[in-house]
C-alpha positions, 0 to 999 in steps of 0.5 A, a space after each residue: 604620012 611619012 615614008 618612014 612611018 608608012 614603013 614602019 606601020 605596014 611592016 613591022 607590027 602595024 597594030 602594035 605601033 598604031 597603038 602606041 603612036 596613039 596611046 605612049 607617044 613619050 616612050 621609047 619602043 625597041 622592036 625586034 623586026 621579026 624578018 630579020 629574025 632579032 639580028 637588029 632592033 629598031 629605035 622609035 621615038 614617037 614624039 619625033 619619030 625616027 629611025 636610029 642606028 640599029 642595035 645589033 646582037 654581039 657575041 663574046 667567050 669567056 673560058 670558052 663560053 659564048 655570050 650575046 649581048 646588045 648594048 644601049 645608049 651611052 650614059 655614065 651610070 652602066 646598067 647590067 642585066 641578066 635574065 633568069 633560068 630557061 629565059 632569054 634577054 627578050 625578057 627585058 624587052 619591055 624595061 631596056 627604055 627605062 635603064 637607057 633613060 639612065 646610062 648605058 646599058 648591056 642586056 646579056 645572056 645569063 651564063 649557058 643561055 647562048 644557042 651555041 652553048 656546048 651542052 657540057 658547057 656547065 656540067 660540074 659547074 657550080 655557082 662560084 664557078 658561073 659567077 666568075 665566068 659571067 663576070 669575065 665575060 661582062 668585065 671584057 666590055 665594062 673593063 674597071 668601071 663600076 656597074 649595077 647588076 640588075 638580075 631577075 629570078 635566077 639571073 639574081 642569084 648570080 647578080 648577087 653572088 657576082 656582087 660578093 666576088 667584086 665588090 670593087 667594081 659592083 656598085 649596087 644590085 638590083 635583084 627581082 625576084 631573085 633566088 636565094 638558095 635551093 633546093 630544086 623540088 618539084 618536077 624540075 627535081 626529076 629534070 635535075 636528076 636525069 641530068 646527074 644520070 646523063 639522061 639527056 633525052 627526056 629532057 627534049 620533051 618539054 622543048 619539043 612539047 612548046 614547038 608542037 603545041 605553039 600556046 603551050 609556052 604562053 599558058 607557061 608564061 602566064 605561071 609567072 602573071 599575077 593577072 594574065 588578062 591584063 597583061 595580054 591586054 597589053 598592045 606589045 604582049 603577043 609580040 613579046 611572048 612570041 619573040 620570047 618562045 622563039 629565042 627560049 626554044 633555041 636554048 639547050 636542054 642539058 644546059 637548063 639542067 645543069 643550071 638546076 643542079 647549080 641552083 639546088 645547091 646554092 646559098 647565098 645566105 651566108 655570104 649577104 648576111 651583113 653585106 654591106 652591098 647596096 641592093 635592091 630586091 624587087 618582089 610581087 606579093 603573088 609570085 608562084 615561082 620565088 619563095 618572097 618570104 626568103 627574099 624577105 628575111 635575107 634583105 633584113 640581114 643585109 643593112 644597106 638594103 631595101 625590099 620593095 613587095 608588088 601587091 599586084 603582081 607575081 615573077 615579072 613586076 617590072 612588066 606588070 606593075 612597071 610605072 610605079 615599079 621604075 619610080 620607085 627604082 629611081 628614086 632608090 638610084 638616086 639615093 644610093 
């Protein structure tokens, strides 16, 4: 055994490499070495193992707004991704191979998510005002080229909304399980509100809540699962579901609540109906987060899109039907 491999089997997630090494030799892995707390990723190639120049996370304002960011590969084709409400860019962990494989990718912090984030950042902010924000900061990076937005849940909603605002220099939309439009109901109803109250304090709680209580957050993750089982059955689940709580847990409270009142009264049914916007929007049939229906019946106003619906999965289906999922994503690329 190499040194580098001996390295990389007795320091970093040894049981997680050991199995992949054995099991998906073809793919490529990018693993967060928790030492140095997700300052840098690792490249590992398994057919021709390796270790390439880390990828660090970069920071960027826009209207005095932090972001972070990582940037993969170099590719034509610049792929964008933007993560949903209360999550982190962790989330696309699992999928950053697949986007690398076909161009450049930068994988952002949906607008509010940075930990240095002022926690008024986003107070009377509505969904105009983000999407413009979060496209400034993307255009510092991407200038005048055209990219594709892939967002997921709520990270969606503002891919779409961004879409709308320059259709120039969008050149397609990826949107899984994306939001359409509000309203907020529910418990998350009763954290709005105490937002608009500027009762800040119970909005610790839950935060405070998954810190004590270390399966709290994983029994939260599972809401979004079809099938949970499976997916912890996978070799990298334990990791990616600790290194997301990790990162989610640094975000701010008041900052999630403002994004509730954006999303309450956001509507992007007016604004796609008959876009000509080439989109894609990904569903699982068993998703308890997003309404499908509304995904549905808005891709049908739209006469350029396409709507791909998971039977085997809930919120995640790049993760939990994630073969087929980016087949069928490649193939709607190279059409459109």
């Amino acid at each position: 055994m190499s040194a580098v491999n001996a390295m990389l089997h007795t320091l970093i997630f040894p049981n997680t490499l050991k199995t992949l090494l054995h099991e998906r030799p073809h793919l490529i892995y990018r693993t967060p070495c928790e030492n140095l707390r997700y300052s840098f990723c690792i490249d590992l190639v398994f057919d021709d193992l390796f270790l390439a120049p880390a990828m660090t996370q970069q920071s960027i304002e826009a209207g005095g707004i932090p972001f972070a960011y990582e940037k993969y590969g170099t590719g034509r084709e610049i792929f964008v991704l933007i993560h949903g409400w209360c999550s982190v860019r962790n989330f696309w962990a699992p999928a950053i191979a697949h986007f690398q494989e076909m161009g450049t990718v930068y994988n952002f912090d949906l607008i509010g998510h940075h930990p240095k984030t002022d926690i008024h950042a986003l107070d009377n902010v509505d969904l105009v005002r983000a999407s413009a924000l979060q496209w400034s900061a993307i255009q510092k990076l991407t200038g005048k080229k055209r990219v594709t937005l892939v967002g997921h849940s709520t990270g969606g909603l503002l891919a779409l909304a961004m879409a709308c605002q320059e259709p120039r220099l969008v050149k397609r939309v990826i949107a899984v399980a994306p939001v359409i439009y509000g309203r907020v109901e529910g418990p998350l109803s009763f954290a709005r509100d105490l937002h608009k109250l500027n009762l800040h304090g119970p909005l610790h709680l839950p935060f405070q809540f998954m810190r004590d209580l270390p399966d709290a957050f994983k029994n939260i993750f599972e809401v979004g699962l079809h099938n949970a089982k499976l997916f912890f059955r996978r070799v990298d689940a334990k990791d990616y579901v600790a290194n997301y709580r990790e990162q989610m847990l640094q975000i701010a409270p008041e900052v999630m609540a403002a994004w509730l009142e954006i999303i309450d009264k956001a509507d992007l049914r007016p604004l796609l109906k008959g876009n000509l916007l080439p989109t894609l929007f990904i569903t699982g049939t068993h998703d308890k987060v997003v309404d499908t229906s509304k995904v549905r019946a808005v891709a049908r106003t739209m006469p350029h899109a396409a709507y791909h619906e998971y039977a085997s999965s809930g919120h995640i289906p790049l993760i939990e039907e994630e073969a087929e999922c980016f087949e069928n994503m490649r193939s709607w690329l190279a059409n459109n």
